[in-house]
C-alpha positions in Angstrom: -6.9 31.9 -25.4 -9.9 33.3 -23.7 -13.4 31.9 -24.1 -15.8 33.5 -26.9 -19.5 34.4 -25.1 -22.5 33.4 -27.3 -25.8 35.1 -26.2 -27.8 31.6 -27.2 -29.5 29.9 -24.3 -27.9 27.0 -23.2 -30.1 23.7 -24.5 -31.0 21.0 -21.4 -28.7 18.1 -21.3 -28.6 14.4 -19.9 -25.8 15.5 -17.5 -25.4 18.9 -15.9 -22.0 17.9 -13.9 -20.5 16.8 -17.4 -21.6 20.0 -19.2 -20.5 21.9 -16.3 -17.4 20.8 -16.4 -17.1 21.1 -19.9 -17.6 24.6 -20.0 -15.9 25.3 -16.6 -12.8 23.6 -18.4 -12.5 25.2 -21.6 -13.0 28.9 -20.6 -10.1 28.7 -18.0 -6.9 30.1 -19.6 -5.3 26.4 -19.2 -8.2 24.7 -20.7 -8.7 21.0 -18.9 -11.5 18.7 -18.7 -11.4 16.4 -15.4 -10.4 12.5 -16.5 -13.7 11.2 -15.2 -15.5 11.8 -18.4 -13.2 9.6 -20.4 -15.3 7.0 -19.1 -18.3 6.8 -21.0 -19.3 2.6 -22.8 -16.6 3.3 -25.4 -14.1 5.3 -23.1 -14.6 2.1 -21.0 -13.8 -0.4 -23.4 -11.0 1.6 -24.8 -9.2 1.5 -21.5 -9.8 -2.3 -21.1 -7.9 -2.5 -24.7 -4.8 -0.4 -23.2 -5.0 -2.7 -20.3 -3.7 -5.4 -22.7 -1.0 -3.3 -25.0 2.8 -4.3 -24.3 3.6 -1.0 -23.1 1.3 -0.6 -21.1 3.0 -2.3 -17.6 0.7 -1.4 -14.8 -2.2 -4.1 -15.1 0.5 -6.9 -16.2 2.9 -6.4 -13.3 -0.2 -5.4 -10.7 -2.1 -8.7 -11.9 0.8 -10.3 -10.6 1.6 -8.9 -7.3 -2.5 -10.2 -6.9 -2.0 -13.3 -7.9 1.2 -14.1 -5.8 0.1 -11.8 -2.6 -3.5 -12.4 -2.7 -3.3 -15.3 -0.1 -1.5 -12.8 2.4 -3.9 -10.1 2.1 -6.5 -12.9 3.1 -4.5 -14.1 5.8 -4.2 -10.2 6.9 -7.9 -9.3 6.8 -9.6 -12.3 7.3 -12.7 -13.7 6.3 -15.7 -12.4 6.6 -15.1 -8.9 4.6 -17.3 -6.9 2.5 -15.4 -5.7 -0.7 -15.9 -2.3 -2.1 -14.5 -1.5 -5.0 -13.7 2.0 -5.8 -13.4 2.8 -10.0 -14.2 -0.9 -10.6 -14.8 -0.9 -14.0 -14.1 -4.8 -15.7 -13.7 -5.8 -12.2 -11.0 -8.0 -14.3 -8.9 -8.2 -11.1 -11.4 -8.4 -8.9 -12.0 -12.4 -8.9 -8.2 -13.0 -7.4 -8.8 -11.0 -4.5 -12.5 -12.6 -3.9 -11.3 -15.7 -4.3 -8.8 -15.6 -1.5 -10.6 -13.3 1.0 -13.7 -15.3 1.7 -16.0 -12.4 1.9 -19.6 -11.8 2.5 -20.8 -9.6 0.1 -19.2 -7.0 -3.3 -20.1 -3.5 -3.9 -18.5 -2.3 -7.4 -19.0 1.2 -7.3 -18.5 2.7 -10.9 -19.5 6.0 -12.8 -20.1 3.9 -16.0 -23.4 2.3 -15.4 -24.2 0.3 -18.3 -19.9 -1.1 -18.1 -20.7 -1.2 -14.4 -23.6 -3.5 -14.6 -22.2 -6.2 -17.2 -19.6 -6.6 -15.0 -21.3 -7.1 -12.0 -23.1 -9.6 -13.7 -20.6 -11.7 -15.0 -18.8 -11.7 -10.8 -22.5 -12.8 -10.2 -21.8 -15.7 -12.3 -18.4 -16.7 -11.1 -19.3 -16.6 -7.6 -22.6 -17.5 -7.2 -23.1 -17.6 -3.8 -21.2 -14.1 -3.3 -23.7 -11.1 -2.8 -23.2 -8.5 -5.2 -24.6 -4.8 -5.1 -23.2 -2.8 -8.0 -23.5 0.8 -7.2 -23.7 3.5 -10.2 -22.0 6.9 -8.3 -19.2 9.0 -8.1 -16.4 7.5 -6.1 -14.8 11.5 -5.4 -17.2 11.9 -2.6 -18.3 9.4 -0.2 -20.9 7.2 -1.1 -24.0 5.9 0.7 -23.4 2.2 0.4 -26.1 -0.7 0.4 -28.2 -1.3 3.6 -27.1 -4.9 3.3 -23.4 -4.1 3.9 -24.0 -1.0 6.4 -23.0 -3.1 9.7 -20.2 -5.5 7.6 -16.9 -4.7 8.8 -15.0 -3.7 5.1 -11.9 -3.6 2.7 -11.7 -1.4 0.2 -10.4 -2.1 -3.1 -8.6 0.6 -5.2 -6.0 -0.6 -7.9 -5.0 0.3 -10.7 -2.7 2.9 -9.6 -5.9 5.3 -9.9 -4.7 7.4 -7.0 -2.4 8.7 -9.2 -4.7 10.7 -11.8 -5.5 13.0 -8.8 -3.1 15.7 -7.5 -2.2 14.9 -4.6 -4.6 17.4 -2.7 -7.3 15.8 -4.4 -6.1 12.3 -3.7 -5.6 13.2 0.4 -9.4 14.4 -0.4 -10.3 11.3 -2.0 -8.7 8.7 0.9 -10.5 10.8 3.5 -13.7 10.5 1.6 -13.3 6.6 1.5 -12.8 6.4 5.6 -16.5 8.1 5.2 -17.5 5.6 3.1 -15.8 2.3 4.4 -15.8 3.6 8.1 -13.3 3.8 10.9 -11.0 0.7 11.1 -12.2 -0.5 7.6 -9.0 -1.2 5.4 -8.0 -0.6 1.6 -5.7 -2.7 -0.4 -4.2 0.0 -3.2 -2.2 -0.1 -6.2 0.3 2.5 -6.8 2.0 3.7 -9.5 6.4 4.2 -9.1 8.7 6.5 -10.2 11.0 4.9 -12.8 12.7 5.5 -16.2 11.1 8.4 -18.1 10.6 6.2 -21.6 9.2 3.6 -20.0 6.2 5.9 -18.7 5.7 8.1 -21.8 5.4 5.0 -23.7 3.2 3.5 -21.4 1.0 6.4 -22.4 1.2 6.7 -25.6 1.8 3.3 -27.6 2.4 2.2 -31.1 -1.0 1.2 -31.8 -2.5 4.6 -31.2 -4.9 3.0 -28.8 -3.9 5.5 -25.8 -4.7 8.1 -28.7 -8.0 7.3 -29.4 -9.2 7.0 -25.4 -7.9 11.2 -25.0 -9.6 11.8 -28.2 -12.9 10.1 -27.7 -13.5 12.7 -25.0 -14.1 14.9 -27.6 -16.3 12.5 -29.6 -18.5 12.1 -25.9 -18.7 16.1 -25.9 -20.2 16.1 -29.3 -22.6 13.2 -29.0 -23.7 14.1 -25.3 -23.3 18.2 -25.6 -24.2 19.3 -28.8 -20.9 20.0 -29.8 -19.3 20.5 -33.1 -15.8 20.3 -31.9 -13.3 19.3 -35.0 -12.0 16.1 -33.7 -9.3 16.1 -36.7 -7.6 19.2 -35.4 -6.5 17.4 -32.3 -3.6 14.9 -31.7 -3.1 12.9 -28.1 0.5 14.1 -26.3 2.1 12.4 -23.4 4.7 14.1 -21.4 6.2 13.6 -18.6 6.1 16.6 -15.6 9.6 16.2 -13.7 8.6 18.6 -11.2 5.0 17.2 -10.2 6.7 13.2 -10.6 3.8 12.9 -13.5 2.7 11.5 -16.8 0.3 14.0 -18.4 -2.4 13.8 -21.4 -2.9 16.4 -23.4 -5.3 17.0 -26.6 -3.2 19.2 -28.4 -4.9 21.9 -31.2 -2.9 20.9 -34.9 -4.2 24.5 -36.2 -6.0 27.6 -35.1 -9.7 26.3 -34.1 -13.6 27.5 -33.2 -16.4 25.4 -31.8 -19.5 25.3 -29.6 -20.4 23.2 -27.1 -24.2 24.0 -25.9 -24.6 27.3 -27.1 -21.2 28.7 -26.1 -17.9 29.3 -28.1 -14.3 28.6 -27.6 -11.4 29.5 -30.0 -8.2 27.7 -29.5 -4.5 28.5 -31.5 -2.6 25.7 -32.9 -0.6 24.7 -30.2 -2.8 25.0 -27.5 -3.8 22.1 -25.1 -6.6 20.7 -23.8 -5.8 18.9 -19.8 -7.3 15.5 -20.0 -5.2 13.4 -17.3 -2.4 13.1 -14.9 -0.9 10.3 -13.8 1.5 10.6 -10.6 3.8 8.1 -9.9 4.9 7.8 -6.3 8.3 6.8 -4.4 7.9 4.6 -1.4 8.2 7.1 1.1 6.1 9.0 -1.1 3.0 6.8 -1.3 3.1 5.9 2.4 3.4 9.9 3.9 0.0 10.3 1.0 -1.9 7.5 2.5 -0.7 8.7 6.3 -2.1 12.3 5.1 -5.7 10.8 3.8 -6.1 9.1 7.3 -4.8 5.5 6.3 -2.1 3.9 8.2 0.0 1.3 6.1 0.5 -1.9 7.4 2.5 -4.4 4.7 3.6 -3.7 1.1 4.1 -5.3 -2.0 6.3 -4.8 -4.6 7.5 -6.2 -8.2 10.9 -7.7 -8.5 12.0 -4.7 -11.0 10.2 -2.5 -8.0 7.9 -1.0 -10.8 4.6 -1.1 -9.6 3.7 -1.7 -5.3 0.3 -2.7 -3.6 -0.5 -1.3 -0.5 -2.6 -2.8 2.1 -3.6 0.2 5.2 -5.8 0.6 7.6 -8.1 3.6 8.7 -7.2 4.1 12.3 -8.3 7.4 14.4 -5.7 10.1 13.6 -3.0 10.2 16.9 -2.4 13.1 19.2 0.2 15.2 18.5 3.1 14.7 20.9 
């Protein structure tokens, strides 16, 4: 369905980039809305709750490989370290790998800045004598990081499995942009996602509780708060499905009957049926995940996986790319 013009003048709003891609989104003839702006307090505190549903595998089973490989990765990178932390949200996994890396400083770099600062505050506490310099920005691009840790040699910090949302042209983009962040011979420890039975991963994305439900659909509750919106929230419902081809979970908001609404000053119609984009999620095979870290620029040095093999971390390094023989 195509987008409806409206002649009114656009009103001015807190974020341009949101309501650009907003509108950007919804007048494409496959509507989609990037992930990123799930993540507003409540999007934020939603997520956390997923964290902690049964079905929802990836945080138990990456806590884990933390908590038993932790003392490697130390022994790997050595002390000394500045951490910078890419998406770090709770920073609720953050503490095992500080505590075992002896590092000189921790730059959480999150788009949520209010989420972002609480949690910086409470590592503050925990490890008083660690220097921490949240950073409010978005991770996609490379990011200017705090004088203090300019010269500090660094490891990046990436779980999660939050690779995965991107496709993988974007991701390729997004570990390239992290070697302009982190520098040349810098190295990431990564969590990523794996290929495994289909009902395991639908569930994983949409559980009993409906909690998975109301994270997609609060991104319709942000674009009326934020955009002057009037978007019918109750004529959405949250679908998982899994993409064989592309190896991914996707979110869609899905339209229960025919539907108008504005967003600042323009109109959209949508039939029943129709689907809003909100997220992918790529899972990733072994040789899979290492030739998409060898594409962005990182070299893969040891790896870490689950004894059911359903979730691996990564630990690479960025070294300069080699001649072609």
């Amino acid at each position: 369905m195509f987008r409806i013009d409206d002649a009114r003048p656009a009103v001015t709003l807190a974020d341009p980039t949101f309501l650009a891609d907003v509108i950007h989104g919804l007048s494409a003839p496959r509507k989609a809305i990037p992930a990123r702006w799930f993540y507003d307090r409540r999007g934020s505190e939603l997520f956390e709750e997923i964290t902690r549903l049964p079905e929802y595998y990836p945080t138990r089973v990456e806590t884990g490989l933390l908590e038993a490989h932790c003392g490697e990765v130390g022994s790997i990178v050595g002390s000394g370290r500045a951490v910078i932390e890419f998406g770090s949200g709770s920073s609720m996994k953050t503490p095992r790998l500080l505590g075992a890396i002896d590092p000189t400083a921790y730059v959480p770099i999150d788009i949520s800045g209010e989420f972002l600062r609480e949690a910086a505050a409470g590592l503050s506490q925990a490890f008083p004598g660690l220097p921490v310099h949240p950073v409010e920005a978005n991770f996609m691009s490379p990011v200017a990081l705090p004088p203090q840790v300019a010269a500090l040699p660094k490891l990046g910090f990436f779980p999660g499995s939050t690779i995965g949302n991107l496709v993988p042209r974007s991701g390729i983009d997004l570990l390239r942009g992290m070697i302009g962040t982190l520098g040349e011979h810098a190295m990431l420890l990564i969590g990523m996602d794996r290929v495994k039975d289909t009902g395991v991963l639908v569930r994983a994305y949409d559980d009993a509780a409906g909690t998975t439900a109301a994270f997609n659909l609060n991104l319709l509750h942000r674009i009326n708060g934020e955009l002057e919106g009037d978007v019918p929230v109750d004529a959405f419902r949250h679908r998982a499905v899994w993409n064989d081809l592309w190896s991914r979970i996707e979110m869609h908001l899905e339209a229960t009957r025919d539907v108008r609404f504005g967003v600042a000053g323009h109109h959209f119609a949508m039939r029943k049926g129709e689907t809003i984009h909100t997220e992918n999620s790529h899972k990733y095979s072994p040789r899979s995940a290492r030739l998409l870290l060898a594409a962005g620029g990182w070299t893969p040095i040891r790896e870490w996986s689950d004894a059911r093999d359903m979730f691996s971390l990564i630990l690479a390094e960025a070294r300069p790319e080699p001649m072609a023989p």
